[in-house]
C-alpha positions as CSV (number, residue, x, y, z in Angstrom):
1,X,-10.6,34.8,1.3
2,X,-13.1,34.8,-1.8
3,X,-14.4,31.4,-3.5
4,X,-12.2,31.0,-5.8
5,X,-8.7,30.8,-3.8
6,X,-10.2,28.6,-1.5
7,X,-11.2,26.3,-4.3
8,X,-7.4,26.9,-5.3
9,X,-6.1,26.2,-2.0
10,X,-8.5,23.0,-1.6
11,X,-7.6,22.0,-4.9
12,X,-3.8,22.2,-3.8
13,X,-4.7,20.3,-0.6
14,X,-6.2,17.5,-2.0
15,X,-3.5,17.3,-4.7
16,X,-0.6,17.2,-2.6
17,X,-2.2,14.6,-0.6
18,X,-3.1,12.2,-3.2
19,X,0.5,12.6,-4.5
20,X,2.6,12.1,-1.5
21,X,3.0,9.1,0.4
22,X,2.4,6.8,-2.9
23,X,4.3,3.6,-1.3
24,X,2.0,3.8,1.7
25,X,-1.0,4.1,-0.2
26,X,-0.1,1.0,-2.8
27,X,0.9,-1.1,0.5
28,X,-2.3,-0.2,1.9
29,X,-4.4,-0.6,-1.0
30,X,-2.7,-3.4,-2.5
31,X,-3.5,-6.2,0.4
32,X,-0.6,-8.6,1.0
33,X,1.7,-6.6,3.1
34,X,1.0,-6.5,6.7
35,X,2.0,-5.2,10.0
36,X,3.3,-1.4,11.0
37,X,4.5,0.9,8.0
38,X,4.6,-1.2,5.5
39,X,4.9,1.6,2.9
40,X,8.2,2.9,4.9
41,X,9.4,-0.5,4.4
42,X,8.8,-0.9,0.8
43,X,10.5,2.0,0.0
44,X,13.5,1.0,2.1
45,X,13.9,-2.2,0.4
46,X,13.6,0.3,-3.1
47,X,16.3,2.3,-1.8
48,X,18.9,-0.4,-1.2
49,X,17.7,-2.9,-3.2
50,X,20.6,-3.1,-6.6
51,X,18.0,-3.8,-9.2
52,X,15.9,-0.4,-8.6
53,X,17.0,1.9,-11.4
54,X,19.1,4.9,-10.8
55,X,16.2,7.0,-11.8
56,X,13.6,5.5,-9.2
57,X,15.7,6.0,-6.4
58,X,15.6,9.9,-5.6
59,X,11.7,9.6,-6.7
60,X,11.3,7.3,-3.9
61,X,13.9,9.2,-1.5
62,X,11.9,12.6,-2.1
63,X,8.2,10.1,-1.2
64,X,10.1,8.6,1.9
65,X,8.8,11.3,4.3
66,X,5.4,11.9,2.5
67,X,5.1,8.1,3.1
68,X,6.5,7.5,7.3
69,X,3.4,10.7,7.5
70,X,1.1,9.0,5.9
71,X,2.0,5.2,7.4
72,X,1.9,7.2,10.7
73,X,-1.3,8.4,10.0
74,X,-2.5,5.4,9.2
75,X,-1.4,3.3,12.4
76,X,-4.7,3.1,13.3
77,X,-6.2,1.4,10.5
78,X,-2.9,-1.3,10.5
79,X,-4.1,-2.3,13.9
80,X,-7.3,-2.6,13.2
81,X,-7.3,-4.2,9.7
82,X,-7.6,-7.3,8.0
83,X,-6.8,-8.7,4.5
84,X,-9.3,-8.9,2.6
85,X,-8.4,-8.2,-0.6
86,X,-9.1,-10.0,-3.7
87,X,-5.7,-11.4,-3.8
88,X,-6.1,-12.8,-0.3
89,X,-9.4,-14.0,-0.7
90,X,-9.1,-16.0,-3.7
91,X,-5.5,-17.4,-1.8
92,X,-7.8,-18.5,0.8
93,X,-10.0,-20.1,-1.4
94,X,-7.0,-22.0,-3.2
95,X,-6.0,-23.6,-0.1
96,X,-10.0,-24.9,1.0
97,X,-10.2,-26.6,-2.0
98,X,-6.8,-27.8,-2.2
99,X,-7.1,-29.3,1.5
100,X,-10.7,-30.9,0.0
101,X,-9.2,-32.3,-3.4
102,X,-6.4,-33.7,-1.3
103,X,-8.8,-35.3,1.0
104,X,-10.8,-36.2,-1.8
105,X,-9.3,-36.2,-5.1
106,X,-12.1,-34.8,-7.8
107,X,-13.4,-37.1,-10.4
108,X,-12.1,-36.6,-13.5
């Protein structure tokens, strides 16, 4: 195979899996949602929940298997992980100081 069909076929590669699997990849990037497949179960919820436009829905049936492959693939890291995204940290933060100024109200 010469340089430039791999490059084509790596190009491909890495394209298709960047694409697929997109509620996986926001549940895992996104901090929050925790546990086994979370990107499976936020695309259920898409799929039956009434307020998801008509249009969304086959969008997120046609990323439903891209995502249980990548959620799979990513069982792993779900065991393993913990939150500590921004959202989750500042969170954490709120409640310190809300256990402090309720202990100790701040002076005003």
């Amino acid at each position: 195979m010469n340089m430039k069909k791999r490059l084509r076929v790596g190009l491909f590669t890495v394209g298709a899996i960047a694409l697929s699997g997109c509620s996986s990849m926001m549940s895992h990037t996104g901090g929050g949602e925790q546990g086994y497949y979370p990107g499976t179960r936020n695309s259920y919820k898409m799929l039956v929940d009434g307020n998801t436009s008509w249009g969304l829905k086959p969008l997120v049936a046609l990323d439903m298997p891209f995502t249980v492959v990548a959620d799979t693939l990513l069982v792993p890291w779900d065991a393993f992980r913990t939150d500590k995204s921004v959202k989750a940290r500042v969170e954490e933060s709120e409640k310190k100081n809300y256990a402090i100024n309720a202990a100790i109200p701040p002076a005003i």
